[in-house]
KOLVO-824162 format. One record per atom (N, C-alpha, C): x, y, z; residue number from 1; residue in three letters. Coordinates in nm, 2 decimals. Layout:
<atoms>
(atom (X, Y, Z), NUM, Ala)
...
</atoms>
This chain:
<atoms>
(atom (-13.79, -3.46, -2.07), 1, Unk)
(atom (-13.69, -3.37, -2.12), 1, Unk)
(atom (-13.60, -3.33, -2.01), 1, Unk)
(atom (-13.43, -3.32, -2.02), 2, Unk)
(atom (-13.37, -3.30, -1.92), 2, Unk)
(atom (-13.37, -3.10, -1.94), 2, Unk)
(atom (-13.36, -3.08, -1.81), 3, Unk)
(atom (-13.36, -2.96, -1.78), 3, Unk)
(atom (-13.21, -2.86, -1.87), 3, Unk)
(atom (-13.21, -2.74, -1.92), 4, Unk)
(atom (-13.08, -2.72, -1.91), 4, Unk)
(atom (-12.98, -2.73, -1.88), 4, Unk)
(atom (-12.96, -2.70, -1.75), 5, Unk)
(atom (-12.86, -2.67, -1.68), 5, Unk)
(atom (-12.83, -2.82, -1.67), 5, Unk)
(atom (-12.87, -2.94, -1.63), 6, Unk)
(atom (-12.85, -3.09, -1.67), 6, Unk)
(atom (-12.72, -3.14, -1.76), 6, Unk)
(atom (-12.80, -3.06, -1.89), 7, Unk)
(atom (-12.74, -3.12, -1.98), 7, Unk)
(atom (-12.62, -3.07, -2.01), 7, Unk)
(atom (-12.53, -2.95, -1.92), 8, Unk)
(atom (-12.41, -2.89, -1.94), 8, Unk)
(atom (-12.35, -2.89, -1.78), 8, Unk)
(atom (-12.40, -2.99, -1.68), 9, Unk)
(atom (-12.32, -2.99, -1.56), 9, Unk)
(atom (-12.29, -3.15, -1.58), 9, Unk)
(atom (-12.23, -3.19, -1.50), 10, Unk)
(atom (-12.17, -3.29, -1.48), 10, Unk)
(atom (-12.23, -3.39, -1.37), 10, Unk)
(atom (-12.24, -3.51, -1.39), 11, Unk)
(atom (-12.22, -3.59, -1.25), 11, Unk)
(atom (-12.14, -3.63, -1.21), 11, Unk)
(atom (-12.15, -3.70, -1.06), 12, Unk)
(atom (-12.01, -3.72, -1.02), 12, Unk)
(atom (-11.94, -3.83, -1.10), 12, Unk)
(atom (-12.03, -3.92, -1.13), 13, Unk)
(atom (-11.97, -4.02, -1.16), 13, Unk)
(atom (-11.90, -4.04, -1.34), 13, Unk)
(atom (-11.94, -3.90, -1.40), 14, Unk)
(atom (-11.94, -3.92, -1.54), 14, Unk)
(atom (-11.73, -3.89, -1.50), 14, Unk)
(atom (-11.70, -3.93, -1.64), 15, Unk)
(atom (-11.55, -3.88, -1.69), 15, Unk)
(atom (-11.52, -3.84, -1.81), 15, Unk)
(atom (-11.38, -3.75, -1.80), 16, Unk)
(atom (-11.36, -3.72, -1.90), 16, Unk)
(atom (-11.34, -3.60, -1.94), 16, Unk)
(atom (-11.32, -3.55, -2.05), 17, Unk)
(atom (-11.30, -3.43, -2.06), 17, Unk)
(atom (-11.49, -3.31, -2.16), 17, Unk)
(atom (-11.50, -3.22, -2.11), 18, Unk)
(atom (-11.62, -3.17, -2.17), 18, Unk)
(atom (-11.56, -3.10, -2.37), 18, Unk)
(atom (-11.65, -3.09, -2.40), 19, Unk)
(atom (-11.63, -3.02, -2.55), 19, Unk)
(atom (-11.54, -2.84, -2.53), 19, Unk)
(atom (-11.59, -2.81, -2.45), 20, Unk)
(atom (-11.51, -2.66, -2.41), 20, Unk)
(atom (-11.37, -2.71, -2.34), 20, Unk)
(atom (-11.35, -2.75, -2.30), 21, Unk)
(atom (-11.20, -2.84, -2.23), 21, Unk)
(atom (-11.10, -2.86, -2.30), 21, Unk)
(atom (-11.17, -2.89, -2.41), 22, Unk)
(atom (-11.12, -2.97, -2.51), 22, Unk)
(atom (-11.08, -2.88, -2.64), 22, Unk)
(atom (-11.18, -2.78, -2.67), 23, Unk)
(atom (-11.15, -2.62, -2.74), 23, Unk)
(atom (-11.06, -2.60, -2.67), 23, Unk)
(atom (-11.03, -2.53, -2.60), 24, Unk)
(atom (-10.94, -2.45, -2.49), 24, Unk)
(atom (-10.77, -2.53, -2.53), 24, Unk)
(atom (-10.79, -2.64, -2.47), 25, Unk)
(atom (-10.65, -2.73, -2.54), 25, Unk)
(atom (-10.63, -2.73, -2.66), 25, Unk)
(atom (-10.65, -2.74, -2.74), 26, Unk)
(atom (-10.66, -2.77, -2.91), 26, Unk)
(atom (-10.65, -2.55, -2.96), 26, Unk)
(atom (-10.69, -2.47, -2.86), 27, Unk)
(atom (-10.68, -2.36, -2.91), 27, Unk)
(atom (-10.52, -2.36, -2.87), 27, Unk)
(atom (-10.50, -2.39, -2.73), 28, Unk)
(atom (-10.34, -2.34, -2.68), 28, Unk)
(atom (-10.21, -2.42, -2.73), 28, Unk)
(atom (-10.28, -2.53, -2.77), 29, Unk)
(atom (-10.14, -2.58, -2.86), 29, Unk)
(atom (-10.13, -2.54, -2.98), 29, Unk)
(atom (-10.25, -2.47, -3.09), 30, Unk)
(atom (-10.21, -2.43, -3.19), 30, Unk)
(atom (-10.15, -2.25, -3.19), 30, Unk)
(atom (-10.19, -2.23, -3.08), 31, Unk)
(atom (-10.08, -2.07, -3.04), 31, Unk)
(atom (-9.94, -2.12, -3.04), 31, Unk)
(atom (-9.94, -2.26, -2.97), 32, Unk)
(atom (-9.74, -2.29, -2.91), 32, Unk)
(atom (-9.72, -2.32, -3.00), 32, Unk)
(atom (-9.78, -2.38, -3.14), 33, Unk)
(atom (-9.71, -2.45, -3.27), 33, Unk)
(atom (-9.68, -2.32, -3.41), 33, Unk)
(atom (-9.79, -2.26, -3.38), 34, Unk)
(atom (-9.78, -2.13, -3.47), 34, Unk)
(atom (-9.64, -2.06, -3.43), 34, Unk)
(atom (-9.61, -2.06, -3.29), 35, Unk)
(atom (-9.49, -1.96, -3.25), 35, Unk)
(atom (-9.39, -2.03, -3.25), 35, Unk)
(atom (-9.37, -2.14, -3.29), 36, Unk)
(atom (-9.23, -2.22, -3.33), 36, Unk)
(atom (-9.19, -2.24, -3.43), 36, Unk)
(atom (-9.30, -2.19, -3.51), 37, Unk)
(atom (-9.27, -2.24, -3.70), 37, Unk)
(atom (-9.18, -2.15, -3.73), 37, Unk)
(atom (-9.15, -1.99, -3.68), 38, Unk)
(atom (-9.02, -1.98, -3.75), 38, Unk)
(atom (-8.88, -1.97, -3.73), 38, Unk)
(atom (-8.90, -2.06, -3.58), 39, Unk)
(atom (-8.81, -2.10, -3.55), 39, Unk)
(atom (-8.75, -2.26, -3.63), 39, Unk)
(atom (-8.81, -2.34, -3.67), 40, Unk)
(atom (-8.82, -2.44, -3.75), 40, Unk)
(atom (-8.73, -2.37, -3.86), 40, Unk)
(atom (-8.78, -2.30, -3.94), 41, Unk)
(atom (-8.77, -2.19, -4.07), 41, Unk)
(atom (-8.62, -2.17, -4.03), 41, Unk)
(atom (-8.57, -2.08, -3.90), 42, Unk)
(atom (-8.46, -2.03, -3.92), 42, Unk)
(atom (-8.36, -2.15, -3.89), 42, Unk)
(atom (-8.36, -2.24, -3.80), 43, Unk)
(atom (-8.27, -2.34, -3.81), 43, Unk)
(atom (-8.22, -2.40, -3.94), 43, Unk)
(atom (-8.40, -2.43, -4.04), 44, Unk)
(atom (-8.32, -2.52, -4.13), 44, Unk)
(atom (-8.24, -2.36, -4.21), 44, Unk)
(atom (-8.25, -2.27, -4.22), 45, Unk)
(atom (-8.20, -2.14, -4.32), 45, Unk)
(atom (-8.03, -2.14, -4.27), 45, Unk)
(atom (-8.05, -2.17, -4.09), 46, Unk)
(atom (-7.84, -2.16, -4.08), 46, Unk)
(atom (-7.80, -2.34, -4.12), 46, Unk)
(atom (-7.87, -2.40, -4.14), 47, Unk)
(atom (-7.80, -2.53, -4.13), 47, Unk)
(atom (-7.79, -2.52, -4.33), 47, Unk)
(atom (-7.87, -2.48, -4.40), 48, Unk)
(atom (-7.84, -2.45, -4.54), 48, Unk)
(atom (-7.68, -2.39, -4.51), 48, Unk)
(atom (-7.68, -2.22, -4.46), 49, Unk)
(atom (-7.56, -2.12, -4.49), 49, Unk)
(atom (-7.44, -2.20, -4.45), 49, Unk)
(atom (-7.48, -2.33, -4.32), 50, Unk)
(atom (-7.35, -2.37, -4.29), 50, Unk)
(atom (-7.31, -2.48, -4.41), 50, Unk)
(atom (-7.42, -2.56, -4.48), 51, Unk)
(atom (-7.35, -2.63, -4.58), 51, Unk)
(atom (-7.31, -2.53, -4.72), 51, Unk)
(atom (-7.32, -2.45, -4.75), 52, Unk)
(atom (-7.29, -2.42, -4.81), 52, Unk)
(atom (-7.13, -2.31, -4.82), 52, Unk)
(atom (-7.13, -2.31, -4.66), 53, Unk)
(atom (-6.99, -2.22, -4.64), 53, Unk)
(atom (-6.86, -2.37, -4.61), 53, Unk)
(atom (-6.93, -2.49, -4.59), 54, Unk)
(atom (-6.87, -2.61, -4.56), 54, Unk)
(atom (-6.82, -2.61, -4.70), 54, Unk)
(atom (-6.90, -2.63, -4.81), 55, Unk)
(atom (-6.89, -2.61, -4.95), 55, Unk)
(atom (-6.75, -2.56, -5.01), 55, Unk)
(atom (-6.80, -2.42, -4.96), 56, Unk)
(atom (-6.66, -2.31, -4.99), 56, Unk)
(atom (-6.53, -2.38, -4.95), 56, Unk)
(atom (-6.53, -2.35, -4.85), 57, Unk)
(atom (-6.41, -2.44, -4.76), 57, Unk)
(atom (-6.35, -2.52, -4.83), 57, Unk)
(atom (-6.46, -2.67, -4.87), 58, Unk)
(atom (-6.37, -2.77, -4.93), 58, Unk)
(atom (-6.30, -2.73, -5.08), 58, Unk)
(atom (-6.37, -2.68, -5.17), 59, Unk)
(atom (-6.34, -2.58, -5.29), 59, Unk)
(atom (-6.21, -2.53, -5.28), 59, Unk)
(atom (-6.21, -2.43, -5.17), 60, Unk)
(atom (-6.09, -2.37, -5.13), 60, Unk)
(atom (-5.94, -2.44, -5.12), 60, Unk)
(atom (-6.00, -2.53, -5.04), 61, Unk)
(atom (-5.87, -2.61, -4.99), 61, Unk)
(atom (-5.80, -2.68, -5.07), 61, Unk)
(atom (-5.90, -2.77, -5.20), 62, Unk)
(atom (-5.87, -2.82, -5.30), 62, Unk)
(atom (-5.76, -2.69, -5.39), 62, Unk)
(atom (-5.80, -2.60, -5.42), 63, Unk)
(atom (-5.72, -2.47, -5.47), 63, Unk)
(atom (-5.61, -2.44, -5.44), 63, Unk)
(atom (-5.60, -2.45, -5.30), 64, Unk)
(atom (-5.49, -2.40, -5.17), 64, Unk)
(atom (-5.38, -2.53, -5.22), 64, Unk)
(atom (-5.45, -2.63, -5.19), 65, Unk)
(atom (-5.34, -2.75, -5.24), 65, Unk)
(atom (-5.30, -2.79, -5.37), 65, Unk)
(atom (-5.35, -2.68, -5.49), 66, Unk)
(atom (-5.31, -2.70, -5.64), 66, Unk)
(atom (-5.20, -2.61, -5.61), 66, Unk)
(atom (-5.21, -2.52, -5.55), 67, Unk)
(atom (-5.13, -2.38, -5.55), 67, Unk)
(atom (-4.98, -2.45, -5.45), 67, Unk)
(atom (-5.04, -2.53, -5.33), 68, Unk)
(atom (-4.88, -2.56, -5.31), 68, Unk)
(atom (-4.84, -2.68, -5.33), 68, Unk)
(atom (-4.90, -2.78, -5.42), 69, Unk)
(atom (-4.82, -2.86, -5.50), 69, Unk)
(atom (-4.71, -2.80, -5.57), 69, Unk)
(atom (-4.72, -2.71, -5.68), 70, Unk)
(atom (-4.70, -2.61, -5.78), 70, Unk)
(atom (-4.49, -2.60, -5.66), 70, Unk)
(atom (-4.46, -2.63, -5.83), 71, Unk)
(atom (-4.31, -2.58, -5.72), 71, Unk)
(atom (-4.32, -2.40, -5.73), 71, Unk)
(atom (-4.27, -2.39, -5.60), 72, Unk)
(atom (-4.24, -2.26, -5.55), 72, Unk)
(atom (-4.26, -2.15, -5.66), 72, Unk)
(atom (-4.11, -2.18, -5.75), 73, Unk)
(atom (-4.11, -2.08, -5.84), 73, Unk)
(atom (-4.19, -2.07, -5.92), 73, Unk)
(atom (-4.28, -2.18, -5.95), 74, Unk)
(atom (-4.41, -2.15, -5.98), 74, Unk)
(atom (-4.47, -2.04, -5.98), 74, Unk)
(atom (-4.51, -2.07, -5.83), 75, Unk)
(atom (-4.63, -1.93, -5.76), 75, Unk)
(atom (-4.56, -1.87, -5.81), 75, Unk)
(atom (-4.42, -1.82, -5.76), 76, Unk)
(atom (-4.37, -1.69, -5.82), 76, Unk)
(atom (-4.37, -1.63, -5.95), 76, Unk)
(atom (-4.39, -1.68, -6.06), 77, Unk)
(atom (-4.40, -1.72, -6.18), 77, Unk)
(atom (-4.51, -1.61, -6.17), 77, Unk)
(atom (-4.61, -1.70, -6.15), 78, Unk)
(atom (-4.75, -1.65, -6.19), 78, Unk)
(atom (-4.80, -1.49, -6.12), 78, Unk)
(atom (-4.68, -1.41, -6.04), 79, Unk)
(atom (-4.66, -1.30, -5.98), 79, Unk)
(atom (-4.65, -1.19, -6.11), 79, Unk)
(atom (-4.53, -1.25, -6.18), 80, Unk)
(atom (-4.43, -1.22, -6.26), 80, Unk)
(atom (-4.31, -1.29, -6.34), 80, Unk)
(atom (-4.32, -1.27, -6.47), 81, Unk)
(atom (-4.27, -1.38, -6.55), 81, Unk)
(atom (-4.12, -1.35, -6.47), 81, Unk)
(atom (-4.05, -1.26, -6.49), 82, Unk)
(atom (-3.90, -1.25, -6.46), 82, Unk)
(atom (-3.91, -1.22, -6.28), 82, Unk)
(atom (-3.88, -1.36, -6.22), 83, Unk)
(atom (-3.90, -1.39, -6.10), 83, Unk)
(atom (-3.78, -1.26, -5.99), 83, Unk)
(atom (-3.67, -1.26, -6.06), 84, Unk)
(atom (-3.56, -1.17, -5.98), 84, Unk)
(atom (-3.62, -1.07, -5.97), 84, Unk)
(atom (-3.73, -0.95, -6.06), 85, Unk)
(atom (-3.74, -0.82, -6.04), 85, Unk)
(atom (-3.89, -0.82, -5.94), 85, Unk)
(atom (-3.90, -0.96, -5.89), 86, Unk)
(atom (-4.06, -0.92, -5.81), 86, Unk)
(atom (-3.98, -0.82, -5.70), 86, Unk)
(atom (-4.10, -0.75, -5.64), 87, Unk)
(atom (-4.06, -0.67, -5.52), 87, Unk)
(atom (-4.15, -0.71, -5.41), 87, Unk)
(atom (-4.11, -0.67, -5.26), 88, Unk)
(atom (-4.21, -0.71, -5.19), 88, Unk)
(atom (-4.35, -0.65, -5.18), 88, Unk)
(atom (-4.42, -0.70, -5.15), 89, Unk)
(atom (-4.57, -0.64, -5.16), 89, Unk)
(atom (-4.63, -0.66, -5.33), 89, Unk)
(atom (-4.57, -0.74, -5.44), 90, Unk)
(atom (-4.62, -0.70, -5.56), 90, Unk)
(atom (-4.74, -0.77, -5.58), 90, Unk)
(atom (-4.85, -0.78, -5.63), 91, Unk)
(atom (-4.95, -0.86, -5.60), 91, Unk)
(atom (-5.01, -0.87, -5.72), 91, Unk)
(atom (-5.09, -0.94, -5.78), 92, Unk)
(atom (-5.12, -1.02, -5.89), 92, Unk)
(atom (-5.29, -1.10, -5.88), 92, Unk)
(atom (-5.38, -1.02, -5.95), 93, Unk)
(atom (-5.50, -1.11, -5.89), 93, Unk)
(atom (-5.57, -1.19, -5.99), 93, Unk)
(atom (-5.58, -1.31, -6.01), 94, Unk)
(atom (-5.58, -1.47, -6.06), 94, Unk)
(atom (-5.74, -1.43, -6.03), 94, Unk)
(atom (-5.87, -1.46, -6.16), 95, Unk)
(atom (-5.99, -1.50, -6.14), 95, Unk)
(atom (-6.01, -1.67, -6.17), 95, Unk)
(atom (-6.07, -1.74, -6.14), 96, Unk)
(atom (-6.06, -1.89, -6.17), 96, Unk)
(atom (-6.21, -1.95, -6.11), 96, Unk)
(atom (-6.32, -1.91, -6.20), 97, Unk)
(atom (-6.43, -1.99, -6.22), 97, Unk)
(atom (-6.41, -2.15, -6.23), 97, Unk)
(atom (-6.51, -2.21, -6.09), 98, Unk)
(atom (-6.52, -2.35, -6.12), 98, Unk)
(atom (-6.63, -2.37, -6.21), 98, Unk)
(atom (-6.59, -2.44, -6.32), 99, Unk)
(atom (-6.66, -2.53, -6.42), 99, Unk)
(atom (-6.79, -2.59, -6.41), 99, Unk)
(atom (-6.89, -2.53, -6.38), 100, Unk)
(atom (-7.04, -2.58, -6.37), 100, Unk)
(atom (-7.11, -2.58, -6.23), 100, Unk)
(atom (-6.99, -2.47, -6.15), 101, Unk)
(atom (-7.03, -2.49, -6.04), 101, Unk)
(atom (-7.10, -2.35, -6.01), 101, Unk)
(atom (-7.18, -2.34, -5.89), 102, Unk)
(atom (-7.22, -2.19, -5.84), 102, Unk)
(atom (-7.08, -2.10, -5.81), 102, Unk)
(atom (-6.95, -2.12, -5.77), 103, Unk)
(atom (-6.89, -2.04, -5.69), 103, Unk)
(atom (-6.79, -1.99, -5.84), 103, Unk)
(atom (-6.75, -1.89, -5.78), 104, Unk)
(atom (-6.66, -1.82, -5.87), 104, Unk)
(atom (-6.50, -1.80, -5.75), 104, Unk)
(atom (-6.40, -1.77, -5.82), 105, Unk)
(atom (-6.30, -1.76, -5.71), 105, Unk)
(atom (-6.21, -1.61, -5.75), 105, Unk)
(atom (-6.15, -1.53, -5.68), 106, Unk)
(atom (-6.04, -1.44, -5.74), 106, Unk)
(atom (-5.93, -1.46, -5.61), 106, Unk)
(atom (-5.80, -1.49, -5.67), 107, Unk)
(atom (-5.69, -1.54, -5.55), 107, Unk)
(atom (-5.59, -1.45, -5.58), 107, Unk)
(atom (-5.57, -1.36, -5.50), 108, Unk)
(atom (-5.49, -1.25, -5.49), 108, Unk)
(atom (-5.33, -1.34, -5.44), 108, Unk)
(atom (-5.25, -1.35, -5.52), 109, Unk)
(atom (-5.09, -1.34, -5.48), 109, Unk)
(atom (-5.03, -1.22, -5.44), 109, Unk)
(atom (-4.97, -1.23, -5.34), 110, Unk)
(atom (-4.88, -1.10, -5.28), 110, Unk)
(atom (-4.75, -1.17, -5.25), 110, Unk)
(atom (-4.69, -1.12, -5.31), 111, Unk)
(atom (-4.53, -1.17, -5.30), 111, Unk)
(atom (-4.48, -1.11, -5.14), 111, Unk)
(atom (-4.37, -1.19, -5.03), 112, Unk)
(atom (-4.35, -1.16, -4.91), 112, Unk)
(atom (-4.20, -1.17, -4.89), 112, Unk)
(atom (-4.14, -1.06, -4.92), 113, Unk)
(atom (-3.98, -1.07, -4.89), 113, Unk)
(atom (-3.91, -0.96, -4.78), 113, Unk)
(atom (-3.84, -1.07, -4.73), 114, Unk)
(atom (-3.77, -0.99, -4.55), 114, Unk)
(atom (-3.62, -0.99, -4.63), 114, Unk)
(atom (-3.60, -0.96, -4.69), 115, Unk)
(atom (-3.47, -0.94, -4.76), 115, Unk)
(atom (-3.47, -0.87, -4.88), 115, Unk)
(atom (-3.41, -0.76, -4.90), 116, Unk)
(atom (-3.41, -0.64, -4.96), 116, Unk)
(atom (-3.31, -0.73, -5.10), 116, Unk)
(atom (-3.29, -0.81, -5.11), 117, Unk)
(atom (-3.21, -0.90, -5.20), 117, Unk)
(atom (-3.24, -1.02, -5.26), 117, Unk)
(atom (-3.23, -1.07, -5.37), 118, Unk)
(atom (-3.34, -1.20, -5.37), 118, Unk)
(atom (-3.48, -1.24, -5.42), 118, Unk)
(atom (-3.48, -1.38, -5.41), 119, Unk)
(atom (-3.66, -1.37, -5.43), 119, Unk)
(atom (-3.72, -1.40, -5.35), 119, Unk)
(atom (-3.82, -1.37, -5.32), 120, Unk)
(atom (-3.92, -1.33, -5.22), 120, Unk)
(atom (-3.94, -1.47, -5.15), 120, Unk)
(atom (-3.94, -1.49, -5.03), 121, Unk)
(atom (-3.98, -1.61, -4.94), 121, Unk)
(atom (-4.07, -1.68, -4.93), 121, Unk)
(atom (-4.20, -1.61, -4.95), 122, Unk)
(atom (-4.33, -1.67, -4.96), 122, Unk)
(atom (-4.41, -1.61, -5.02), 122, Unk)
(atom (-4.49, -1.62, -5.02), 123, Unk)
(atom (-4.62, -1.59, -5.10), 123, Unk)
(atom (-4.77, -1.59, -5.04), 123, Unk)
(atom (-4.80, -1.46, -5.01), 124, Unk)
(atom (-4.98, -1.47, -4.92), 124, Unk)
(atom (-5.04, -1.51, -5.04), 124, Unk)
(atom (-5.15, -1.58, -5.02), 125, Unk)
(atom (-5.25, -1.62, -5.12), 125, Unk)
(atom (-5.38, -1.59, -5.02), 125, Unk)
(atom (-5.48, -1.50, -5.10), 126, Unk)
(atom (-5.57, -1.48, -5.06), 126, Unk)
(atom (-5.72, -1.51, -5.15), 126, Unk)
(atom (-5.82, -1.58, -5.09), 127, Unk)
(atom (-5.91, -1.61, -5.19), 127, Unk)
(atom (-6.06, -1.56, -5.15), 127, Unk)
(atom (-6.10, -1.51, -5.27), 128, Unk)
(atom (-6.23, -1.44, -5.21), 128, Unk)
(atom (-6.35, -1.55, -5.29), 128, Unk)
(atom (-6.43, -1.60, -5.19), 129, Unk)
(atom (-6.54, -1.72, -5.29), 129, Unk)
(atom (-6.64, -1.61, -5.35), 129, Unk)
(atom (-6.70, -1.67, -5.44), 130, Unk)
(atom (-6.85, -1.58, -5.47), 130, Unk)
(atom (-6.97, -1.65, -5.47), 130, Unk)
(atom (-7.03, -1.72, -5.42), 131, Unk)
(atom (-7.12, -1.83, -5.46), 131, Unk)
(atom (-7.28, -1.74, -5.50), 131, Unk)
(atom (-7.30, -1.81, -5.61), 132, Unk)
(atom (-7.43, -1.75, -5.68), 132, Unk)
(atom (-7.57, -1.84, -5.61), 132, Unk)
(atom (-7.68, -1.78, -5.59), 133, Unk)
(atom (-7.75, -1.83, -5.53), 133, Unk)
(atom (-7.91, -1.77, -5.56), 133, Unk)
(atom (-7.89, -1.78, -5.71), 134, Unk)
(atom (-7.99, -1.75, -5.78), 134, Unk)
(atom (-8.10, -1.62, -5.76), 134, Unk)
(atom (-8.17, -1.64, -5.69), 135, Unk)
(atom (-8.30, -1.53, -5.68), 135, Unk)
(atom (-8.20, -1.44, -5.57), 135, Unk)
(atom (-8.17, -1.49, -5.44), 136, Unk)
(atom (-8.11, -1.44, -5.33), 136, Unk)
(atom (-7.98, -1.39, -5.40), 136, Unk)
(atom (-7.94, -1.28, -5.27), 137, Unk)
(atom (-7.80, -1.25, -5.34), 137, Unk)
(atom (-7.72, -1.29, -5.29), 137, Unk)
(atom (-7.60, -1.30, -5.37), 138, Unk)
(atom (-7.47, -1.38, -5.32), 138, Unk)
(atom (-7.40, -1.38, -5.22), 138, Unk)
(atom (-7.34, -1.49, -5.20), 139, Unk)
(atom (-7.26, -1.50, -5.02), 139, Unk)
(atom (-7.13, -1.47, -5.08), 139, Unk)
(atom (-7.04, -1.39, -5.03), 140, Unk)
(atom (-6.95, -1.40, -5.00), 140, Unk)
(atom (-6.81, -1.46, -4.91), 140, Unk)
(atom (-6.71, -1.53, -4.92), 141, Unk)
(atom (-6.62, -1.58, -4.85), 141, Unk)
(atom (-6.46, -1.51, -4.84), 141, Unk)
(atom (-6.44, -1.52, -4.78), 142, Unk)
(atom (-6.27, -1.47, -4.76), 142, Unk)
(atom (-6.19, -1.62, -4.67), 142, Unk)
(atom (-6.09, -1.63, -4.76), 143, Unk)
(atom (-5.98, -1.69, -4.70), 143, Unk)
(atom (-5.82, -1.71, -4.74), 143, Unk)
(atom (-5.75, -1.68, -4.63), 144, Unk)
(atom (-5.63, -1.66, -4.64), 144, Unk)
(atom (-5.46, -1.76, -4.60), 144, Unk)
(atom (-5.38, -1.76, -4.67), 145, Unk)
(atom (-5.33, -1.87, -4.60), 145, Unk)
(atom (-5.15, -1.81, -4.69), 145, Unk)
(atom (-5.08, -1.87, -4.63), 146, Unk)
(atom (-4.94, -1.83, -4.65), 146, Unk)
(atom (-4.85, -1.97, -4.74), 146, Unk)
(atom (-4.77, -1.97, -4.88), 147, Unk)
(atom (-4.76, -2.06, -4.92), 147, Unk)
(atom (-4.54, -2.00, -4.92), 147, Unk)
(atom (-4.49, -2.08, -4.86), 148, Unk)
(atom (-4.34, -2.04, -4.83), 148, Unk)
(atom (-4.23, -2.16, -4.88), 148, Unk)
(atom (-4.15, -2.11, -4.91), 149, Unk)
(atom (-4.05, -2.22, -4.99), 149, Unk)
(atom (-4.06, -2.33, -4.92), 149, Unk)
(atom (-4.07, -2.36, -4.82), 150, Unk)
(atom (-4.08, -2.45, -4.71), 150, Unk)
(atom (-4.17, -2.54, -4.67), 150, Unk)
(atom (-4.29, -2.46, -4.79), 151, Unk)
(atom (-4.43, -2.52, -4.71), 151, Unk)
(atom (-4.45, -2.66, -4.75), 151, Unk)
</atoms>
């Protein structure tokens, strides 16, 4: 029978790593992997919020570009039917749910006139997103953009 102390020292010539060696590593890499998991967590959580504000964006833009297709007097139109009596600053707020989608829209018109005479030059269009996101609560967006006889 080998003595104790034998059977838990080493010889020179043995290799390798012992069973405690080997705890000790297997303990410290599962500390380094426990403390990165929610870092894992939060990356994928902003790379969600960025596709879904990417989302918005495209939504938007498609809107932005129905709005200045639309001849001028259009937009103005939809300020106020009798286009001559708009005044500057008169504003008008448009709700326009997309059709099966999470986001909801409200697009504030504000009529923009540098001339005390006339109809108004441009038109701010401002759009506030709403996107529904079930259990969580909703994200909000703002965007703004300027639509002018000219645009």
């Amino acid at each position: 029978m080998k003595p104790l102390l034998k059977i838990f020292s080493r010889d020179s010539d043995e290799r390798g790593f012992s069973i405690v060696e080997n705890l000790v590593a297997i303990t410290i890499l599962g500390i380094a992997s426990v403390a990165t998991i929610p870092l894992i967590f939060l990356s994928l959580n902003a790379t969600g919020e960025s596709r879904n504000q990417a989302a918005a964006l495209a939504e938007v833009e498609g809107l932005v570009s129905d709005y200045k297709t639309l001849p001028f007097i259009e937009v103005l139109q939809k300020i106020a039917s009798n286009v001559p009596s708009i005044q500057d600053g008169d504003t008008v707020t448009i709700t326009e749910p997309l059709e099966g989608g999470r986001s909801s829209y409200t697009v504030t018109l504000t009529a923009i006139k540098s001339q005390s005479l006339g109809n108004p030059e441009a038109v701010r269009m401002l759009i506030e997103v709403t996107q529904r996101r079930g259990t969580r609560a909703d994200r909000q967006y703002q965007f703004e953009t300027i639509i002018s006889q000219v645009s």
